[in-house]
Structures are given as structure tokens and as C-alpha cells.
C-alpha positions in Angstrom: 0.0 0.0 0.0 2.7 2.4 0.8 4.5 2.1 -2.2 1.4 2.7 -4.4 0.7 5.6 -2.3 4.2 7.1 -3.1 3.3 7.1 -6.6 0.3 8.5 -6.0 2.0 11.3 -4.3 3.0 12.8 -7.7 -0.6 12.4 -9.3 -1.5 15.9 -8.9 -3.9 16.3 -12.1 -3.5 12.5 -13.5 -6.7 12.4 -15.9 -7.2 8.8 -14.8 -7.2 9.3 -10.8 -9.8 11.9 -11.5 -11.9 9.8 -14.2 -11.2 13.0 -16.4 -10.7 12.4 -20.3 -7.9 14.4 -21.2 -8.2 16.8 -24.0 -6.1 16.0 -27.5 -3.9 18.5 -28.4 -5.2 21.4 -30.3 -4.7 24.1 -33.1 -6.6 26.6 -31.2 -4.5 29.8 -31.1 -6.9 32.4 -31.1 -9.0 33.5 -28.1 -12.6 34.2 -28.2 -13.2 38.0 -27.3 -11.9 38.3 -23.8 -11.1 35.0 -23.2 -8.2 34.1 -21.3 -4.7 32.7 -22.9 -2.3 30.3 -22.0 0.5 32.6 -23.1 -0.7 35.8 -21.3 -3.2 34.6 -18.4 -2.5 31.4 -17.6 1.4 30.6 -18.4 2.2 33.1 -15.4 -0.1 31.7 -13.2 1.4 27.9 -13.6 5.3 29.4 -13.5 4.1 30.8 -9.9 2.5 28.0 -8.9 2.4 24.9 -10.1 6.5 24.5 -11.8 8.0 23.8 -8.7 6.8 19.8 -8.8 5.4 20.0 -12.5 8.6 20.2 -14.9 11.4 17.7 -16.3 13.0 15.3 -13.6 10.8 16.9 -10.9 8.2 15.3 -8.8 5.2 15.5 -10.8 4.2 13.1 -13.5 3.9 15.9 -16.5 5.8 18.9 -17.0 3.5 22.2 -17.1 5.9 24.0 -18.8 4.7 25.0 -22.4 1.3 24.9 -24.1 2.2 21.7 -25.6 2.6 20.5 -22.0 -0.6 21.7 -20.7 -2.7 21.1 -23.4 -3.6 17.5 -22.9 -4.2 18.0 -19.4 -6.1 21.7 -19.4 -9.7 19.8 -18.3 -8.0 17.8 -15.4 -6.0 21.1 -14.6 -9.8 23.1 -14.2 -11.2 20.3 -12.3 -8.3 20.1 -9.7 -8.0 24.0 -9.1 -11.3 24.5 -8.8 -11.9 22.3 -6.3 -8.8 23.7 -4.5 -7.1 20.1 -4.9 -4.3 21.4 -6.5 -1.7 23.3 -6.0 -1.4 21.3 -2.7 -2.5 23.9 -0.1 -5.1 22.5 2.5 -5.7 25.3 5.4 -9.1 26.7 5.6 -9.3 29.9 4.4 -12.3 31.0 6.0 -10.9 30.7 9.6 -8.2 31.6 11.8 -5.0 33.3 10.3 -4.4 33.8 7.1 -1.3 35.7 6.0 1.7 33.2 5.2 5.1 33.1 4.0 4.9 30.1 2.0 1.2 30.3 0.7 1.5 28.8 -2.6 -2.5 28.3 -3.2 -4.3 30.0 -5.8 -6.4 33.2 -5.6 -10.0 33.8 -6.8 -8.9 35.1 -9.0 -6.2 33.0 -11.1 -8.4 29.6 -10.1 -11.2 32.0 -12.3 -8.9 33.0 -15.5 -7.5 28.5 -15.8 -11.5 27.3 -15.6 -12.4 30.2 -17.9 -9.4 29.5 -20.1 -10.1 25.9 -20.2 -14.4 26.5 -20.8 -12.6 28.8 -24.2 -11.2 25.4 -25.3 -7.8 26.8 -23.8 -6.5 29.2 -26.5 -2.5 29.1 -27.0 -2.3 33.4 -27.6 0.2 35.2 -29.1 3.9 33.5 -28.4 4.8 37.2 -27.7 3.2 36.9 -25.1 4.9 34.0 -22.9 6.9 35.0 -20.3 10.3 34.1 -19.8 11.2 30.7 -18.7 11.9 30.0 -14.8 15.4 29.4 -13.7 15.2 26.7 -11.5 17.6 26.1 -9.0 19.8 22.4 -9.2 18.1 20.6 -6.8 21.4 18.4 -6.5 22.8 21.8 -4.3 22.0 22.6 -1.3 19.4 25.6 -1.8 19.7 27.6 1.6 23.7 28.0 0.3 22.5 30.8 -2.3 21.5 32.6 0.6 24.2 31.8 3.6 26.4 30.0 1.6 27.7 26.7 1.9 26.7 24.5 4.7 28.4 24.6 8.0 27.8 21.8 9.2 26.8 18.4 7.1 25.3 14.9 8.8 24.6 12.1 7.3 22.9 9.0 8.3 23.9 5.6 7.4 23.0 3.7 4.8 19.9 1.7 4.2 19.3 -0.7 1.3 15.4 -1.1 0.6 15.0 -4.5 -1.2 12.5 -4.3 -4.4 9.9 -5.5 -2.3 9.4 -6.1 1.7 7.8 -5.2 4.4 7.8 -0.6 5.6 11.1 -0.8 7.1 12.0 2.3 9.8 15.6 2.8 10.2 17.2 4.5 13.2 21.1 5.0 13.1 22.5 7.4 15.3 25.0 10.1 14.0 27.6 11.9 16.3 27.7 16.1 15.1 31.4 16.6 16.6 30.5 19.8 18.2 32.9 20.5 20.7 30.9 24.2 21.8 27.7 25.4 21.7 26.1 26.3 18.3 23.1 28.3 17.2 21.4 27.7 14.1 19.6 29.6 11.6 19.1 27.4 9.2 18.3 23.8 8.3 17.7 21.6 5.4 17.0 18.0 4.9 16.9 15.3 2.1 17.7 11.7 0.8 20.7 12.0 -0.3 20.0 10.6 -3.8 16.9 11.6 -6.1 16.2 7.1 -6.2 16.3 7.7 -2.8 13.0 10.2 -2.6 11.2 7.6 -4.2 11.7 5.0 -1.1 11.5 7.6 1.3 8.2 8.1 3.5 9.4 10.4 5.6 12.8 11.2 7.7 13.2 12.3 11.1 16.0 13.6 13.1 16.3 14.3 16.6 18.6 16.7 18.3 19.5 14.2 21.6 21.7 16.3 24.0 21.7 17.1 27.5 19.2 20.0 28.2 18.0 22.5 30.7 14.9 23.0 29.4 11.5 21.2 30.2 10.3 18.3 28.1 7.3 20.3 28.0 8.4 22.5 25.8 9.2 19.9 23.2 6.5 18.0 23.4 3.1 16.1 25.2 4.4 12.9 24.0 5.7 10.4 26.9 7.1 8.4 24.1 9.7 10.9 22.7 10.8 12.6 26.5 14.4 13.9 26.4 15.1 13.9 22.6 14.3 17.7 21.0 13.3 17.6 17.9 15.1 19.1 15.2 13.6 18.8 11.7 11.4 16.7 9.4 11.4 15.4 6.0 8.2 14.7 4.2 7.2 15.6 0.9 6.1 19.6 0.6 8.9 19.9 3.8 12.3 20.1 3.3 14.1 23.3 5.3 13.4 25.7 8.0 14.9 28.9 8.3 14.6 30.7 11.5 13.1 34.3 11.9 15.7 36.7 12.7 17.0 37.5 16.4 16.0 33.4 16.9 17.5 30.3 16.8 17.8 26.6 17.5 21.3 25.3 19.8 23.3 23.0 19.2 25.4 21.3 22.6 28.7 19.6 22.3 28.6 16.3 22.8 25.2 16.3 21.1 23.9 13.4 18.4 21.3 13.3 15.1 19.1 10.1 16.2 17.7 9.7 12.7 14.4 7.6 12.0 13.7 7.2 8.5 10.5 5.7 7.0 11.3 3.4 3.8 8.9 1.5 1.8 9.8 -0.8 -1.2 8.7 0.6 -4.9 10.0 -2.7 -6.4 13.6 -1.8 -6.9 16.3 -2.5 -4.7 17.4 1.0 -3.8 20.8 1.9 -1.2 20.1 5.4 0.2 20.7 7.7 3.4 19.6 11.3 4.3 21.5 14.3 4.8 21.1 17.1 7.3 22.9 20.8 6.1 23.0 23.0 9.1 23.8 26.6 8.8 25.1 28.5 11.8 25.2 31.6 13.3 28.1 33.7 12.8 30.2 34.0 15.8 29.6 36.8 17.9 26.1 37.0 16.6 24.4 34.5 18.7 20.1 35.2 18.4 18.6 36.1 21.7 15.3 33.8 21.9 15.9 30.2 21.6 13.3 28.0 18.9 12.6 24.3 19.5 10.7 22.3 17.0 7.4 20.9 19.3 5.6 17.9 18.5 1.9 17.8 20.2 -0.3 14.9 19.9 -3.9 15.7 19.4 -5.2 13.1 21.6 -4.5 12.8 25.3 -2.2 9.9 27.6 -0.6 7.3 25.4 -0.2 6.5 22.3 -2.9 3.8 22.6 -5.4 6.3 23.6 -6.0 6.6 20.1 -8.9 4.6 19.0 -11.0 4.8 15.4 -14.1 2.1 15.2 -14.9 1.1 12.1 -17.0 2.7 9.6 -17.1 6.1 11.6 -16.0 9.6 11.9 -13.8 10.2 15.1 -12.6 12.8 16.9 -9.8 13.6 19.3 -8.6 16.7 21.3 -5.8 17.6 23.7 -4.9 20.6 25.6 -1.6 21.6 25.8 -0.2 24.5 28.2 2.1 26.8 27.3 4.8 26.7 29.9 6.5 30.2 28.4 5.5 32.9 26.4 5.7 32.0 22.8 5.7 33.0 18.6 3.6 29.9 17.2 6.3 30.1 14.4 3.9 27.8 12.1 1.4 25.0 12.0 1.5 21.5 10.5 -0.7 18.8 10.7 0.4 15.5 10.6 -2.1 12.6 10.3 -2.4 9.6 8.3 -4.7 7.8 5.4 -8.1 8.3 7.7 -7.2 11.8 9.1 -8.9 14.6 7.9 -8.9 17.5 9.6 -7.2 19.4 12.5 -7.4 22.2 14.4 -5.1 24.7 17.1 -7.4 27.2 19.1 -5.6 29.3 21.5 -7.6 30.0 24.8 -5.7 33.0 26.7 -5.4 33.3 30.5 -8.4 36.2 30.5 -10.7 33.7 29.1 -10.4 34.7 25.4 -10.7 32.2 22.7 -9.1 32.5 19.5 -9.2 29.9 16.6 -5.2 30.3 15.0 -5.4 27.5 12.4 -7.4 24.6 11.1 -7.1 22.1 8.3 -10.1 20.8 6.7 -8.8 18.6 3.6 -6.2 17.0 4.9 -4.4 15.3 2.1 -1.7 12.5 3.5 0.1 13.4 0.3 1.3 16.1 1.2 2.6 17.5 4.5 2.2 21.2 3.7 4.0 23.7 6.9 1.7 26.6 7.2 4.7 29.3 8.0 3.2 32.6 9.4 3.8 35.8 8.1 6.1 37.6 10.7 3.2 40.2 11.8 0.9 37.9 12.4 2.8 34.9 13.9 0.5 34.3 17.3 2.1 35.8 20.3 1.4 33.5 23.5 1.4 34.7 26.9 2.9 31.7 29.4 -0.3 30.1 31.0 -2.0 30.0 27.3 -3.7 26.7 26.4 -3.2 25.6 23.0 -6.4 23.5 22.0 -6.4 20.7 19.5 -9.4 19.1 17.4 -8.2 16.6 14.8 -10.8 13.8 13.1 -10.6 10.9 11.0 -12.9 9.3 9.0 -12.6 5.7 8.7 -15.9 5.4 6.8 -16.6 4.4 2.8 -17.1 8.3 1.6 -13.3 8.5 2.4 -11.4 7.5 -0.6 -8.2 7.1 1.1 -9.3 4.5 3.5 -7.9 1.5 2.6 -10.2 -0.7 5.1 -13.5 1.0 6.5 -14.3 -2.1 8.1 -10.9 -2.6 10.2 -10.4 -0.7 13.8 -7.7 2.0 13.2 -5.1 2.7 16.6 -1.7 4.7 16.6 1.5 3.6 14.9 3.5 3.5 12.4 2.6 2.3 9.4 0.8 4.0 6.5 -1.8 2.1 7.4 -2.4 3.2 11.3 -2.7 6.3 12.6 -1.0 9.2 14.0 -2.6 12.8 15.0 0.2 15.3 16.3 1.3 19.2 15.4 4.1 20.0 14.3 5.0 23.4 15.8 8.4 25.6 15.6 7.9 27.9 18.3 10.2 30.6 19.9 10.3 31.3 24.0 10.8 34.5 25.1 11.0 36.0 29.0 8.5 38.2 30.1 10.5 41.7 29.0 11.4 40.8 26.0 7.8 39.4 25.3 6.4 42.3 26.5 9.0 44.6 24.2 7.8 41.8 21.2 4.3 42.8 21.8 4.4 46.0 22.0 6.6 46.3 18.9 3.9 44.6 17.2 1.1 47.2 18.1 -2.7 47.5 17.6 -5.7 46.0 18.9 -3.9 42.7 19.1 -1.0 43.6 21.0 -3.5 45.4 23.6 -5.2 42.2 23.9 -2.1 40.2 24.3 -0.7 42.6 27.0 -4.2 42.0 29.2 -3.8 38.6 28.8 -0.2 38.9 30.2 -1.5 41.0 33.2 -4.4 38.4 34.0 -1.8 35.7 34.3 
């Protein structure tokens, strides 16, 4: 199952998944009068949008890159957008915040100019009017290095070969990092270390294990994963974090990478590992406010506590309180095939409630990071409780339930369940929260600074 799944991954407007008859290329190069055209309307659109998976030796299973591309697919392409399928971006926009960084869905607007292209039997338009081909960066490189250069800092885990077929295989090698002083970092990116290696790849985890002074608390609800911080994720739609400025995550000496990588077998035998690139602060220009990546289960106790009859819709909540003030840096919800929604409501010491973010489509597919824009990242006075909804539906109208009829529990296969945030979140002391606040100003930094005084 997992392996199909991976494939699946990639079959973003596939005509056949969709039971959608792809249209035969055409000679239509005129536009009806005010119609919309590929070369001036929609080309733009998809460079934006939609190139980053859907060109040559990407991740996608067609290239979107001229009309010749496009054209066989344009009815498949309407259906998708306009049913906000594609491009992969699954945070309700009628709730909660709404201002990211990395918001790569589609406006109104530009879902309105593909389905009215498409409905004027998708017109080619003037060459002159294409735009300019993307550069796209070599995704053998390290992409962060274009920005800070190149990597400080480069772990890798050991290998794993995957045989062509076999059992979901989770691999958990332990790599030393060598530091001999403490580190901060402002920058992270992770990968297989080979693109064969994507293909087998699930997900990969890797956990900063070193001796702290903080509280578990602040890493994470989970009994299970006490005393190892978290340090950063791969999934597909995740592969970096860069930290907002004047924060950071440390790095101790004597620390250690404890990776745990999630392979499945695609029917080729297939030797890979994954890479961590770490990029440092400067010397001398340590960040002030320290950021930990926080993993919070959306269903209270144990792991076991997580129970999903058959042929039903369940749902699970957890309260989780905030042991410092904190940014909520981002959300990300991470569930499985039957999870389909999830949600993070803060409720502030004066008794305010405020819904942050919520996820109503979730797609297992895709393990989108909502990253907040930096004025509107939440800022959490200690002593807020950060409520989570999530539900799964292990009935028939769920098309990515591979069993209705089978009780669903936590772990971690494909085929269990899981229901947890993913959170990067920045502590600060009260001053410099209060100084945070403040510089952010308005109605919503009144609010916050009552909330701080009711505590």
C-alpha cells in the first residue's frame, strides 16, 4: 500500500485518478473576445504555482511548462483547481490566520482565469506573449547555500538498502555532530541524499538528543519521545526551516542526530541515506530567543489512547499548556490515510478564545508547513492553552481509506494512525515578550498585553 501511495503522491492532475478524459492536443490559437490565454493569463499563473513539482525530472508526472505540455491535461487542470485540490494547499481559508510566507495556493482570482481558459477550449495566444522561462535552482545543491552559503555543518545517516519488495522498514542509526561548543542555528535543510532515494523515502526524522536544561514540556506532550528535542522533518512539501531573525535553535557539544527514517519498497532494490545541512550563526552574533521544534499529539495519555471504530468519523482533542510565552512560528498537521482534519485554538489566561489554524482537507500526500507571516505569527502569553481538534474518517465516503471495516489505533505504518502538530515555536522572558508585543502594536497587542496582566 505504501508504495502505491508514493506514486500517488506525484498524481496531482493525473486524468485517470480523476476519471477526467484528457483533451487531445489542439490548433486553437486564437482567443474568443476576452477569453483568457495560455501565453498571457494562464502561463504566469502555472510558473508561480504549479513549476516547482510540474517540470522535467521533478516530482510531478507531467511537465506544465509550455502549451504543448498543458494542453492535454487543461480539463483535469480546471477540475483540480477548482476544487482547490491542486496546487497542494489545504488550510481553511475562512478561519483563523491567514497571511503566510509560503502560501502557494491559488487566488480567486487566477483559479477563475484556468477554468475560464479551459471552458474557451484553452486558446494558445500570441507567443509574444509568454513569459520568460523559470530558472530553476539544481536541486542536486544545497538551496539555503545561495543565501548563507555553503553549509556549516553536514550529517549524514547511514545507509539503508530497501529490497525491491518487503515489508515498511524504519531505520534508526544514530549520528555523532562533533561539536565541541555550543552552536546556534539559523538554518536547516534535509533530504535523501539521492533523487532514487525520494522515491523509497516516506518520511525522515531527526532528533537533536543532548543534554538540556529545558523542560520536556516545551518539546512536546508525547511520553514516548521525552528527552530527545526535535530538530527537523522530511516529508514531501517539507524540506528546510529557516529561522526568523534575532532566533534560533542550539546545538550542545557532545550532542547526536538520532535519525528515524521511514522506507517503503517501490519494487527496486534501492541503497540510500539522508542528509542534514546545518547553517550557523556567525560568531559573535548568537540570536537572543531560543526556537525548538514541538511535537503535540492531538489526543490525550498514550499513544494507545487513540482509538478509530470502524465505519465512523472520530474525533480527538488535547490541551496543551504553554509553559512560556511563545511565537507559534507555524502549523503542521500530521495525520495519516483516515485523518482529515485538524485544528489549534488558543484560549488565553483572560478567558479569550481565539481559533489560530485549522485544516479541513487534509491530504496525506502532502505534508504542507503553514509558515506565518512575521506580523501575524501568534504571540502567547505563558499560561495559554493551545487546544487541539483533529478527526478521521474511517468510513466508505473517504477515498483514502484502505479498510472501513478494520479498527484503526496509533503507529507507524501507512496504514495506522497518527494525529500530532508540528509546531516551531520561539520562547521569550517576560520583557522581552512584553518589548515583542508591543513592537507589534494594535488591537492585538493590547489584547495580548491583558492577557499577560491576568496571568
Amino acid at each position: 500500500m505504501a508504495a502505491k501511495l508514493w506514486i500517488w503522491r506525484g498524481a496531482c492532475f493525473g486524468a485517470l485518478a480523476l476519471g477526467v478524459t484528457a483533451l487531445a492536443p489542439g490548433s486553437t490559437l486564437a482567443a474568443a473576445d476576452g477569453a483568457p490565454t495560455f501565453t498571457r493569463d494562464v502561463a504566469p499563473i502555472l510558473q508561480a504555482k504549479c513549476q516547482a513539482c510540474h517540470r522535467p525530472e521533478s516530482m510531478a508526472p507531467m511537465s506544465l511548462l509550455t502549451y504543448e505540455d498543458v494542453r492535454p491535461w487543461a480539463r483535469a487542470i480546471a477540475l483540480r483547481v477548482q476544487t482547490r485540490q491542486m496546487p497542494p494547499w489545504h488550510i481553511d481559508k475562512t478561519i483563523g490566520i491567514q497571511q503566510f510566507k509560503n502560501d502557494r495556493s491559488l487566488s480567486d482570482e487566477q483559479i477563475d482565469t484556468i477554468v475560464r481558459w479551459v471552458a474557451a477550449d484553452a486558446p494558445k495566444g500570441d507567443p509574444k506573449d509568454m513569459p520568460p522561462p523559470r530558472v530553476w535552482p539544481d536541486e542536486s545543491k544545497w538551496q539555503l547555500a545561495a543565501k548563507y552559503g555553503a553549509p556549516d555543518l553536514i550529517l549524514k545517516s547511514a545507509p539503508y538498502t530497501m529490497p525491491a519488495a518487503a515489508q515498511d522498514a524504519w531505520w534508526r542509526p544514530i549520528t555523532e555532530t562533533g561539536l565541541t561548543e555550543p552552536r546556534w542555528v539559523r538554518a536547516i535543510e534535509i533530504r535523501p541524499s539521492t533523487e532514487k532515494g525520494r522515491k523509497i523515502t516516506h518520511h525522515a526524522l531527526a532528533r537533536l538528543q543532548q543534554t538540556e536544561n529545558l523542560k520536556s514540556e516545551l518539546f512536546t506532550n508525547d511520553p514516548n519521545v521525552v528527552g530527545d528535542g526535535l530538530f527537523m522533518e522530511w516529508a514531501v512539501g517539507k524540506n528546510g526551516d529557516e529561522m526568523r531573525p534575532g532566533s534560533g535553535r542550539l546545538m550542545l557539544p557532545g550532542s547526536r542526530i538520532i535519525w528515524e527514517v521511514h522506507y517503503h519498497a517501490i519494487g527496486e532494490a534501492i541503497t540510500d541515506s539522508v542528509e542534514l545541512a546545518i547553517y550557523f550563526y556567525p560568531k559573535g552574533q548568537e540570536p537572543k530567543h531560543r526556537e525548538v521544534l514541538a511535537l503535540f499529539n492531538t489526543f490525550s495519555g498514550s499513544r494507545m489512547v487513540l482509538d478509530i471504530p470502524p465505519n465512523q468519523v472520530t474525533t480527538t482533542e488535547s490541551f496543551v499548556t504553554l509553559k512560556e510565552n511563545a511565537r507559534i512560528e507555524n502549523f503542521q498537521a500530521h495525520m495519516h490515510l483516515r485523518g482529515k482534519g485538524m485544528s489549534m485554538e488558543a484560549l488565553y489566561p483572560d478567558g479569550r478564545r481565539e481559533m489560530l489554524s485549522q485544516v479541513t482537507d487534509f491530504n496525506f500526500n502532502w505534508h504542507n508547513m503553514y509558515i506565518y507571516a512575521d506580523e501575524v505569527a501568534p504571540l502567547l502569553p505563558k499560561g495559554t492553552i493551545l487546544h487541539f481538534i483533529a478527526w478521521y474518517d474511517n468510513t466508505r465516503g473517504n477515498k483514502s481509506n484502505p479498510d472501513p471495516d478494520q479498527w484503526v489505533g496509533w503507529g507507524d505504518r501507512t496504514i495506522d494512525e497518527m494525529g500530532h502538530a508540528w509546531l516551531n515555536i520561539t520562547y521569550f522572558g517576560d520583557d522581552d515578550f512584553k518589548a515583542e508585543v508591543a513592537a507589534r502594536g494594535g488591537q492585538k497587542a493590547s489584547e495580548t498585553t491583558a492577557a499577560l496582566q491576568q496571568r
